[in-house]
C-alpha positions as CSV (number, residue, x, y, z in Angstrom):
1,X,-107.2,2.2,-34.5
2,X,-107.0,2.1,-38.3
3,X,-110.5,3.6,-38.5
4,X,-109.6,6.0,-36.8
5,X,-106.7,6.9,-38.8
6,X,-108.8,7.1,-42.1
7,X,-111.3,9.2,-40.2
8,X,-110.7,12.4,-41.9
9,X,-109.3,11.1,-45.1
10,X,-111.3,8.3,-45.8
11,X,-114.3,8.5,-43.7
12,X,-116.4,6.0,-45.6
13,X,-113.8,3.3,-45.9
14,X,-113.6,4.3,-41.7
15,X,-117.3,3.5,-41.2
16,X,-116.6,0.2,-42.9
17,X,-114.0,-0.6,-40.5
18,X,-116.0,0.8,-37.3
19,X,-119.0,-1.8,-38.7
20,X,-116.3,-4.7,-39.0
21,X,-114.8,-3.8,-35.6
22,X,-118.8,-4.2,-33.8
23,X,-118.9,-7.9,-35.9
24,X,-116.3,-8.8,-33.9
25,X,-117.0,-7.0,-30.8
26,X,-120.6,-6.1,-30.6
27,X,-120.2,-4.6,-27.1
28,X,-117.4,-2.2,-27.7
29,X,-119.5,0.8,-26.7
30,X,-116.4,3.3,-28.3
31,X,-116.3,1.7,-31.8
32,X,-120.2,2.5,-31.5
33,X,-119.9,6.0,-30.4
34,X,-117.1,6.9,-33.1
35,X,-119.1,5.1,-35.5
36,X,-122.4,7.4,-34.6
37,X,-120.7,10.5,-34.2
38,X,-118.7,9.7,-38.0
39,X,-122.0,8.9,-39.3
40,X,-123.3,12.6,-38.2
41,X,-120.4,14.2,-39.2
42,X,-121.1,12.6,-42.8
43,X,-124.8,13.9,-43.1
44,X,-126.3,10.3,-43.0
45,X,-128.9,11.4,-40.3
46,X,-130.8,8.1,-39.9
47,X,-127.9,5.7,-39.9
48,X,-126.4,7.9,-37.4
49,X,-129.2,8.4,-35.2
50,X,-130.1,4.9,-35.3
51,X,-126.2,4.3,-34.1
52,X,-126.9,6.7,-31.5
53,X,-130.1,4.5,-29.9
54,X,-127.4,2.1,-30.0
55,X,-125.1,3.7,-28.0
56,X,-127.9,4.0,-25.4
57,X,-129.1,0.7,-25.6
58,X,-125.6,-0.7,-25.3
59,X,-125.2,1.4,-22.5
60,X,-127.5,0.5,-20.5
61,X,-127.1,-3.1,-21.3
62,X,-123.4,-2.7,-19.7
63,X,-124.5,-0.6,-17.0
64,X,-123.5,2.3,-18.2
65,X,-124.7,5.3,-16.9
66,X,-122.1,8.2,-16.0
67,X,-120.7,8.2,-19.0
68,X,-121.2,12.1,-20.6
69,X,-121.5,11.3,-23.8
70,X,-124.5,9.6,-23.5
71,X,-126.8,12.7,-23.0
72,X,-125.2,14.1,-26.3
73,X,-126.3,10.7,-27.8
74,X,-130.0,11.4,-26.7
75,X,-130.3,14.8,-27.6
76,X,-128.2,13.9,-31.6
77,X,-130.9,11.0,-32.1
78,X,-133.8,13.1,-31.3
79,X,-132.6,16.2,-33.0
80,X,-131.7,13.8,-36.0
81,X,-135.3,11.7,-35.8
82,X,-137.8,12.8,-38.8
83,X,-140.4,13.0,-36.3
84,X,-139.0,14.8,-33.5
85,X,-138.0,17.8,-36.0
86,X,-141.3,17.8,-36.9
87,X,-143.2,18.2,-33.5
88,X,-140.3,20.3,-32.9
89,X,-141.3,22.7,-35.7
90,X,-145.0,22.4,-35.0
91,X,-144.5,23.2,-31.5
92,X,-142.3,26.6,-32.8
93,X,-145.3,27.4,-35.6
94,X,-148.0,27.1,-32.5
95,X,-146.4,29.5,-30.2
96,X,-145.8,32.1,-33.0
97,X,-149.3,31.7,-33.9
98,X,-150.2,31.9,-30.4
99,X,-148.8,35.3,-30.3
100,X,-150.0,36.6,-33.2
101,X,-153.0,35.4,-32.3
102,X,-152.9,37.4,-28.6
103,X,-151.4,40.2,-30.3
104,X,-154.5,40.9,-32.7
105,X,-157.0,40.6,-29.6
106,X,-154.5,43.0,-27.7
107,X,-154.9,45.6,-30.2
108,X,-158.4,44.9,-31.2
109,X,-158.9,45.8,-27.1
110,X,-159.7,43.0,-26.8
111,X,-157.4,42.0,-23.8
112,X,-159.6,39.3,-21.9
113,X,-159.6,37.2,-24.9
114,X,-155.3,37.8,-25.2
């Protein structure tokens, strides 16, 4: 397609053309998937995770379900979601505090408490 011609060269005029493609032809689950993974290449993290529920809504709408991209679509919108890099990087913070935290009692001698 012409979209995805201008992909490299003219990526934002491409994203215009993916949108005007899914006007026409809302269930064209490809157009959808370029269009999120362009998006993601481009740094626009909500747009593209939003695209990416998309893709998985559209998906399943058509029955969808062997197709392999769609686990890279789950795992791009969640790493891309605001709030799942946040629990994300509380959940790392916790466990290194955990440790430290074992580690002091360990060599306080205190090892029932670690």
């Amino acid at each position: 397609s012409r979209a995805d011609a201008l992909r490299a060269s003219k990526p934002d005029r491409a994203i215009e053309l993916y949108e005007r493609a899914l006007r026409d032809a809302p269930e064209e689950l490809e157009a959808l998937w370029k269009l999120a993974t362009l998006l993601d290449e481009r740094k626009l993290a909500d747009r593209a995770a939003g695209t990416y529920r998309r893709v998985l809504s559209l998906a399943h709408y058509l029955g969808v379900a062997e197709d392999p991209r769609l686990e890279q679509a789950r795992a791009r919108a969640q790493a891309l979601e605001p709030a799942w890099r946040a629990w994300v990087q509380a959940r790392e913070r916790y466990a290194e505090e955990a440790l430290r935290l074992a580690k002091r009692y360990q060599d306080d001698e205190l090892p029932r408490m670690a």
